[in-house]
N, CA, C and O atoms as a GROMACS GRO file, in nm:
protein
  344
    1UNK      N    1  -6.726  -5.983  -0.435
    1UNK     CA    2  -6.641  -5.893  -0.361
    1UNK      C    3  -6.687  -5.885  -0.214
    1UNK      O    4  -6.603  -5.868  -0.126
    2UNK      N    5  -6.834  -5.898  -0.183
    2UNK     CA    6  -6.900  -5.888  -0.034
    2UNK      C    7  -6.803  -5.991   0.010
    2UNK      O    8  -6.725  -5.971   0.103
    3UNK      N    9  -6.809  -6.128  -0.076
    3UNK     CA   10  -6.783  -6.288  -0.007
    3UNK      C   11  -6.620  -6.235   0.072
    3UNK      O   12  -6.597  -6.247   0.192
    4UNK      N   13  -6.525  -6.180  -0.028
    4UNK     CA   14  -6.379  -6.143   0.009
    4UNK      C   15  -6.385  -6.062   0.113
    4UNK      O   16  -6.295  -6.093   0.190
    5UNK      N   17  -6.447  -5.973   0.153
    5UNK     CA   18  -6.478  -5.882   0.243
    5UNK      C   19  -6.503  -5.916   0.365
    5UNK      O   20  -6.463  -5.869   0.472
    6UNK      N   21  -6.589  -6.023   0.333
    6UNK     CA   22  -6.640  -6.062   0.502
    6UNK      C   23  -6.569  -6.128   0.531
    6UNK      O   24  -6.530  -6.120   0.648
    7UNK      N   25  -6.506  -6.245   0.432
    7UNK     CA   26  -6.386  -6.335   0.481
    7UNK      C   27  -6.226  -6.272   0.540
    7UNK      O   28  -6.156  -6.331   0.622
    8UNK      N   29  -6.190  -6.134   0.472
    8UNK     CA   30  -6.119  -6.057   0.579
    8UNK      C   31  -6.175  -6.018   0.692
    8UNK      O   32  -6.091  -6.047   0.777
    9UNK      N   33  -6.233  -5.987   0.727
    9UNK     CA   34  -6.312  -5.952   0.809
    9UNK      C   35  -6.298  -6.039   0.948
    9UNK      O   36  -6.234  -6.014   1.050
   10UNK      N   37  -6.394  -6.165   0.909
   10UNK     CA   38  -6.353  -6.313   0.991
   10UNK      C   39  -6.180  -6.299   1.017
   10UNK      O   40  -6.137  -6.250   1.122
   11UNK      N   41  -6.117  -6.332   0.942
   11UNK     CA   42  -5.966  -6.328   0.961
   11UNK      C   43  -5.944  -6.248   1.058
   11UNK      O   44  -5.870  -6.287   1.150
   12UNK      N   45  -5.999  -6.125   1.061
   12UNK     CA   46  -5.929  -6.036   1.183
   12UNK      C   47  -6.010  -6.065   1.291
   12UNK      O   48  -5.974  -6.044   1.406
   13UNK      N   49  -6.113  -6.110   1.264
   13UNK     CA   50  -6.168  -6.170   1.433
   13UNK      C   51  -6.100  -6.290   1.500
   13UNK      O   52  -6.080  -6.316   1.618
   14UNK      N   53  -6.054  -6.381   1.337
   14UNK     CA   54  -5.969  -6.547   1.441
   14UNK      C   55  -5.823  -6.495   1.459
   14UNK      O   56  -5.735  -6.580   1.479
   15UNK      N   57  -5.779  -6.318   1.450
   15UNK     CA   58  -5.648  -6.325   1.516
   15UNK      C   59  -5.657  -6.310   1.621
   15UNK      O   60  -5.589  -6.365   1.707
   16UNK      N   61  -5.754  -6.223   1.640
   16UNK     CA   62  -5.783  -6.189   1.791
   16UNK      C   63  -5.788  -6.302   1.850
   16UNK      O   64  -5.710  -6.319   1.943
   17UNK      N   65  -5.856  -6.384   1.821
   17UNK     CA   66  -5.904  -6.498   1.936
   17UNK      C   67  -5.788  -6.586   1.954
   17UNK      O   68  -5.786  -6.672   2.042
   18UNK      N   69  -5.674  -6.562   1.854
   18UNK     CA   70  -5.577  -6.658   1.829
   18UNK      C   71  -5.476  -6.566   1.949
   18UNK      O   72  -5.419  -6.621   2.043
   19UNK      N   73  -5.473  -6.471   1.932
   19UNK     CA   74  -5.366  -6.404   2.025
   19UNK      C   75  -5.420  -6.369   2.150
   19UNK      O   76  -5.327  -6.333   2.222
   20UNK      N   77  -5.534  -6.364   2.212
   20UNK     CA   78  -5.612  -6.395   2.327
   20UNK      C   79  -5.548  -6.538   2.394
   20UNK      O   80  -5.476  -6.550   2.493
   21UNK      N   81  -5.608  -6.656   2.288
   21UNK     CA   82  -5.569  -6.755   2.345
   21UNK      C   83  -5.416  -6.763   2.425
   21UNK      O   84  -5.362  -6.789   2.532
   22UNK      N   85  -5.389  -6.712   2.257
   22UNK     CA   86  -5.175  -6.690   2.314
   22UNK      C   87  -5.124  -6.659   2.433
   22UNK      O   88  -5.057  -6.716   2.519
   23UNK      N   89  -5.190  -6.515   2.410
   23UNK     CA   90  -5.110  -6.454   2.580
   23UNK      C   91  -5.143  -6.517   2.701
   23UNK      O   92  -5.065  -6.513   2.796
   24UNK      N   93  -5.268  -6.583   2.709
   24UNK     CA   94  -5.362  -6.652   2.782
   24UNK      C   95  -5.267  -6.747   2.885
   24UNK      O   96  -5.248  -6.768   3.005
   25UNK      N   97  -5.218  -6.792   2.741
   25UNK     CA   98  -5.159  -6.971   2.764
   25UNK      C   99  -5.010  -6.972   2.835
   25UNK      O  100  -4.961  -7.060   2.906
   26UNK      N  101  -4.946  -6.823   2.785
   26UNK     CA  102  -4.803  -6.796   2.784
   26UNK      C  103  -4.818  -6.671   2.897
   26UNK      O  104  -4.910  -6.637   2.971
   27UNK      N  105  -4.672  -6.614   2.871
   27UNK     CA  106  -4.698  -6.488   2.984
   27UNK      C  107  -4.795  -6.376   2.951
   27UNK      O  108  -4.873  -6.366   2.856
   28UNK      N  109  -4.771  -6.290   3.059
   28UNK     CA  110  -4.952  -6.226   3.053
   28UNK      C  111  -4.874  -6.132   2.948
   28UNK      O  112  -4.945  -6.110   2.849
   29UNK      N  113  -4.741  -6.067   2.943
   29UNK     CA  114  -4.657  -5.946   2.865
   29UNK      C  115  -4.562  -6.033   2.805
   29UNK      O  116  -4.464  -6.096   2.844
   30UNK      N  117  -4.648  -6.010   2.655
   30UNK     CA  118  -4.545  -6.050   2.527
   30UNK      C  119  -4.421  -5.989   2.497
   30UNK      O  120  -4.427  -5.866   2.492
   31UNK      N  121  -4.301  -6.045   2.473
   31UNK     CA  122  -4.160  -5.989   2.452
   31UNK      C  123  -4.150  -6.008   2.321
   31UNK      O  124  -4.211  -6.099   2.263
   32UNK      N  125  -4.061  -5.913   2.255
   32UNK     CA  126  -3.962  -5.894   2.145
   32UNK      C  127  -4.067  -5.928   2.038
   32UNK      O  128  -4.184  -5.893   2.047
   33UNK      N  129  -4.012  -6.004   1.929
   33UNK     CA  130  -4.104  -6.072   1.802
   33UNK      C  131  -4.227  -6.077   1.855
   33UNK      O  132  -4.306  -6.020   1.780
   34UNK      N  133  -4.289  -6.131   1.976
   34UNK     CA  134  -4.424  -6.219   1.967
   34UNK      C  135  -4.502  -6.059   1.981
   34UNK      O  136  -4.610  -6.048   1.922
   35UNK      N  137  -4.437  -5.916   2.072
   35UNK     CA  138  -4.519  -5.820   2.094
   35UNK      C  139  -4.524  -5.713   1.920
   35UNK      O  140  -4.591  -5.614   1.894
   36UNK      N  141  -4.480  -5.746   1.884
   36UNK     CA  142  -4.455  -5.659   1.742
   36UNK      C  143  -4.483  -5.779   1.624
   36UNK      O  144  -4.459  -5.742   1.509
   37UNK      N  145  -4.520  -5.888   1.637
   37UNK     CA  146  -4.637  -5.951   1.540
   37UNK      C  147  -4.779  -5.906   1.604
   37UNK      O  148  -4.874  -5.862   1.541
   38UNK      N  149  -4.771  -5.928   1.743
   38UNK     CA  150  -4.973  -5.893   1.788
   38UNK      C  151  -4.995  -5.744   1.718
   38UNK      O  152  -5.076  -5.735   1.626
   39UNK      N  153  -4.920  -5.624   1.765
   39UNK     CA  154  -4.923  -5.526   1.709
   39UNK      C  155  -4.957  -5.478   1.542
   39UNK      O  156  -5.046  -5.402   1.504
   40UNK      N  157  -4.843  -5.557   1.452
   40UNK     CA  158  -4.870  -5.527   1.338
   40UNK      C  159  -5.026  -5.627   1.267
   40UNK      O  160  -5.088  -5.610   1.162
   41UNK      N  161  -5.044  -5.723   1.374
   41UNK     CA  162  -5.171  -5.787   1.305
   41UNK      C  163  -5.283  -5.796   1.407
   41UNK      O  164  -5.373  -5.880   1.403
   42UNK      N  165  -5.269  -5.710   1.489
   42UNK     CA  166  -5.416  -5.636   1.613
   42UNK      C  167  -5.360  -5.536   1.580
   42UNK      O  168  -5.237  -5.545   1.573
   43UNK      N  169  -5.412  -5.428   1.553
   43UNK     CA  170  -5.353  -5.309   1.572
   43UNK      C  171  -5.410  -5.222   1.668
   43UNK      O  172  -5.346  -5.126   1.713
   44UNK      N  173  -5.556  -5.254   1.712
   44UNK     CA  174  -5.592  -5.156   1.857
   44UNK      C  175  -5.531  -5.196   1.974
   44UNK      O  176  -5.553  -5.139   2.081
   45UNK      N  177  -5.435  -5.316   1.961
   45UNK     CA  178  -5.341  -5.369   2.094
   45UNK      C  179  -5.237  -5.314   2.083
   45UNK      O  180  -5.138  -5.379   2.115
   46UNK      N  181  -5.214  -5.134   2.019
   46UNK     CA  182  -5.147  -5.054   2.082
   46UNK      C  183  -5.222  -4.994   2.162
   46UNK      O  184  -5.152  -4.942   2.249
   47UNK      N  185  -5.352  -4.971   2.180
   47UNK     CA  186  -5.406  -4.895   2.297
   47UNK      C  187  -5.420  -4.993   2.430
   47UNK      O  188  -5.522  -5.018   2.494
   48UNK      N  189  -5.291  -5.040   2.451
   48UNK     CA  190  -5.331  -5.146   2.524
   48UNK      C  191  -5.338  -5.132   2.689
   48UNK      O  192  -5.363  -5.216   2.776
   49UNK      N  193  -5.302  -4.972   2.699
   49UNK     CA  194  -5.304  -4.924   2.843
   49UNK      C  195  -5.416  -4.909   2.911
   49UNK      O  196  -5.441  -4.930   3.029
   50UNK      N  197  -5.502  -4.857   2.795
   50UNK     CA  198  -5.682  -4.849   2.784
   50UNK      C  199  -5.724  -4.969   2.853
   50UNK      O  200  -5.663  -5.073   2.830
   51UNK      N  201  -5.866  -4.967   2.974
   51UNK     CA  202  -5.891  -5.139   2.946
   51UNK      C  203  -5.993  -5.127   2.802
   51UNK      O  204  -6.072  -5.033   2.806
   52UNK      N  205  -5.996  -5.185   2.716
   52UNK     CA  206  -6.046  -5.274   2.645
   52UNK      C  207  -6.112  -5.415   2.657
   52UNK      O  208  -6.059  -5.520   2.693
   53UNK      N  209  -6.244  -5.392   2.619
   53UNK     CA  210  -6.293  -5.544   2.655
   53UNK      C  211  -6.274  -5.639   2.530
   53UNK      O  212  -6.240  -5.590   2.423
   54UNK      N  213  -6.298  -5.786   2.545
   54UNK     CA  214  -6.289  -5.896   2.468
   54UNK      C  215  -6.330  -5.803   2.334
   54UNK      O  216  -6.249  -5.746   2.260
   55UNK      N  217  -6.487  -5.802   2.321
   55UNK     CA  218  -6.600  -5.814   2.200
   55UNK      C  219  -6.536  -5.660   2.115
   55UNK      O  220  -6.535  -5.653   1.992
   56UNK      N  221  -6.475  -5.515   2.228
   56UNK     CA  222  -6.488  -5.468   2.174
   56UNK      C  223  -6.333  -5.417   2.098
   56UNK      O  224  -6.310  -5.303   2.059
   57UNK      N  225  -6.244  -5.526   2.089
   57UNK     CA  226  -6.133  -5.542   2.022
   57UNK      C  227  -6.140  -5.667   1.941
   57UNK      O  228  -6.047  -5.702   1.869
   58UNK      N  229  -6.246  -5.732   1.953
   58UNK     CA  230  -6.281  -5.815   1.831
   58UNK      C  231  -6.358  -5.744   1.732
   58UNK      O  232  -6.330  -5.733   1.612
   59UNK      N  233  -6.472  -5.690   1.803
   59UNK     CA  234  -6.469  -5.563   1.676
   59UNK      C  235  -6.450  -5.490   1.595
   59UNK      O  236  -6.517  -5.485   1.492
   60UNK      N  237  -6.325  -5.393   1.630
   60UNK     CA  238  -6.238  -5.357   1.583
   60UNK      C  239  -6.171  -5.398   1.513
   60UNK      O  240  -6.158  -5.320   1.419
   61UNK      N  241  -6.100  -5.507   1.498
   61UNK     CA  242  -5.975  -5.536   1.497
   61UNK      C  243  -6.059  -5.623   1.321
   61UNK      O  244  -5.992  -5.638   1.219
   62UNK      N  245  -6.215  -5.667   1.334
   62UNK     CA  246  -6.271  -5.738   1.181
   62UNK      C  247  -6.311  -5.634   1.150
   62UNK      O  248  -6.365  -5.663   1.043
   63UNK      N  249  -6.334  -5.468   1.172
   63UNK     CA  250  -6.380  -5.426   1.106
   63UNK      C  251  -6.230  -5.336   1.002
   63UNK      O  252  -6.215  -5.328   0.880
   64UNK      N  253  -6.121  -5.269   1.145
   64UNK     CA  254  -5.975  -5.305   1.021
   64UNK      C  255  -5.942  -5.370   0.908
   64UNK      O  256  -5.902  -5.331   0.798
   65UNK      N  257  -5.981  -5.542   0.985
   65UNK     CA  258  -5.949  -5.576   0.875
   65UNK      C  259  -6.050  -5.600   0.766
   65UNK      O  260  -6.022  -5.657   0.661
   66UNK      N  261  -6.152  -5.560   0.793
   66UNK     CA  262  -6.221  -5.522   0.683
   66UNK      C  263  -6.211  -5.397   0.566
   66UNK      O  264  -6.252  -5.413   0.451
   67UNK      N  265  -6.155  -5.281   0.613
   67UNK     CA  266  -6.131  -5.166   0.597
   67UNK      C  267  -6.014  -5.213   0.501
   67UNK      O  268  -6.004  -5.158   0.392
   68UNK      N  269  -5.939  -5.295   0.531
   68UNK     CA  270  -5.785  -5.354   0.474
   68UNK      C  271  -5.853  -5.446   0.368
   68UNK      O  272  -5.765  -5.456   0.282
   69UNK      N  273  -5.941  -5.506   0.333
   69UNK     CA  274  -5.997  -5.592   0.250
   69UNK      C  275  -6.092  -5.506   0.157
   69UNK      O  276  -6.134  -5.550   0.050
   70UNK      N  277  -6.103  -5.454   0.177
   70UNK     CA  278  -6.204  -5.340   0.086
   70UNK      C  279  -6.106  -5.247  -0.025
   70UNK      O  280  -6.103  -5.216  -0.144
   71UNK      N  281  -6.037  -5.229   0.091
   71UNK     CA  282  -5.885  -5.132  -0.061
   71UNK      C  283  -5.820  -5.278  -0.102
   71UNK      O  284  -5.762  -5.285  -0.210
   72UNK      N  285  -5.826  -5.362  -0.042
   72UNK     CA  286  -5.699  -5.447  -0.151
   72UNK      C  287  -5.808  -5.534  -0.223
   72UNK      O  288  -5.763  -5.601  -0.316
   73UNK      N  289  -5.905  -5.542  -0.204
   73UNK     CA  290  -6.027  -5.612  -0.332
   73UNK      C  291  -5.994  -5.526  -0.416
   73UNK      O  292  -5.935  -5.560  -0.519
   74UNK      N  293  -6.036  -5.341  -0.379
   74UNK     CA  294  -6.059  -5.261  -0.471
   74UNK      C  295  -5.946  -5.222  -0.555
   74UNK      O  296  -5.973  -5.143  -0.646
   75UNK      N  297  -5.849  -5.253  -0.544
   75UNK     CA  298  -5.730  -5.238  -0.623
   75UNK      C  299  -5.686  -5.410  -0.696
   75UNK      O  300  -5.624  -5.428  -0.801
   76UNK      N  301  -5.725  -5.486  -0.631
   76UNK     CA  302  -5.729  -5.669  -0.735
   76UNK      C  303  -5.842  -5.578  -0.827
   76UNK      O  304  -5.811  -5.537  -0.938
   77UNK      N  305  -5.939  -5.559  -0.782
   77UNK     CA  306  -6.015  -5.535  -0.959
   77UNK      C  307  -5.990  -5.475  -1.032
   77UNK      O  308  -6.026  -5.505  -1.145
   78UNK      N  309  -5.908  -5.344  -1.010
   78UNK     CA  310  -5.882  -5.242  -1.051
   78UNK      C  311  -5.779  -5.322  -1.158
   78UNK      O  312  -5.805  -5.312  -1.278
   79UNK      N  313  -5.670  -5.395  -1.119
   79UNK     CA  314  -5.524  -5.376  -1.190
   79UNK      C  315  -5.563  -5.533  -1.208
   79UNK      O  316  -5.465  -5.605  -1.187
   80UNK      N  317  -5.718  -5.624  -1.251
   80UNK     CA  318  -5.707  -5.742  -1.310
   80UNK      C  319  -5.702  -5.746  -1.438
   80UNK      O  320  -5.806  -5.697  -1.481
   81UNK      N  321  -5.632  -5.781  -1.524
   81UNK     CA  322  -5.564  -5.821  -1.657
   81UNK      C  323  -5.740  -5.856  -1.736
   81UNK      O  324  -5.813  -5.952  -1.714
   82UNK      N  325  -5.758  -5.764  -1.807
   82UNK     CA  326  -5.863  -5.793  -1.890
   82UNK      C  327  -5.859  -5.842  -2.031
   82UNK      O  328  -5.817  -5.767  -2.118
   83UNK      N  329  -5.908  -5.988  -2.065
   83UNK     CA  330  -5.894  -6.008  -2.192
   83UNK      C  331  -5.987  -5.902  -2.270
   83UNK      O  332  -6.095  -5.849  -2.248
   84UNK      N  333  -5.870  -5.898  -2.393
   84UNK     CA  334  -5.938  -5.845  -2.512
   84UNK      C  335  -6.022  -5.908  -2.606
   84UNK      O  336  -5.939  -5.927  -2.695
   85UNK      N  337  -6.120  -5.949  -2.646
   85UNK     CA  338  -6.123  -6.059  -2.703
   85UNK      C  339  -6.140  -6.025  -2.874
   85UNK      O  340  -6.213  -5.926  -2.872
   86UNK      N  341  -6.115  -6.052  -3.007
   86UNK     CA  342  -6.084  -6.037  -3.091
   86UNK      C  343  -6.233  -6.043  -3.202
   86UNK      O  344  -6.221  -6.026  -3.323
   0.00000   0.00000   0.00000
């Protein structure tokens, strides 16, 4: 369960870096779809009026999704189909 954990975790650090790169590459202010995917999968890039640095919205953003990997492990174990065995 640690292994699933940290590997969400990672995940929410390579979005960040993935949507860093993005805006980077493209305009500096995301429109329509592209600003309401960063949102629903960064979610401290609604405080985006704030400055915020790099490390400390990569932070954030693996420890969410860590927070998000911890209830949905803890509910896969919860509701996994247990054999009975006879």
């Amino acid at each position: 369960m640690k292994l699933r954990i940290a590997i969400w975790s990672g995940v929410g650090a390579l979005v960040v870096v993935f949507w860093t790169l993005y805006i980077s590459a493209t305009s500096p202010t995301p429109l329509g779809i592209v600003r309401t995917l960063a949102y629903l999968t960064c979610p401290i890039a609604l405080a985006g009026h704030y400055t915020l640095s790099f490390y400390f919205v990569l932070f954030m953003n693996a420890a969410t999704y860590a927070l998000v990997g911890l209830v949905v492990e803890a509910m896969r174990g919860h509701y996994k189909p247990r054999w009975i065995s006879n």
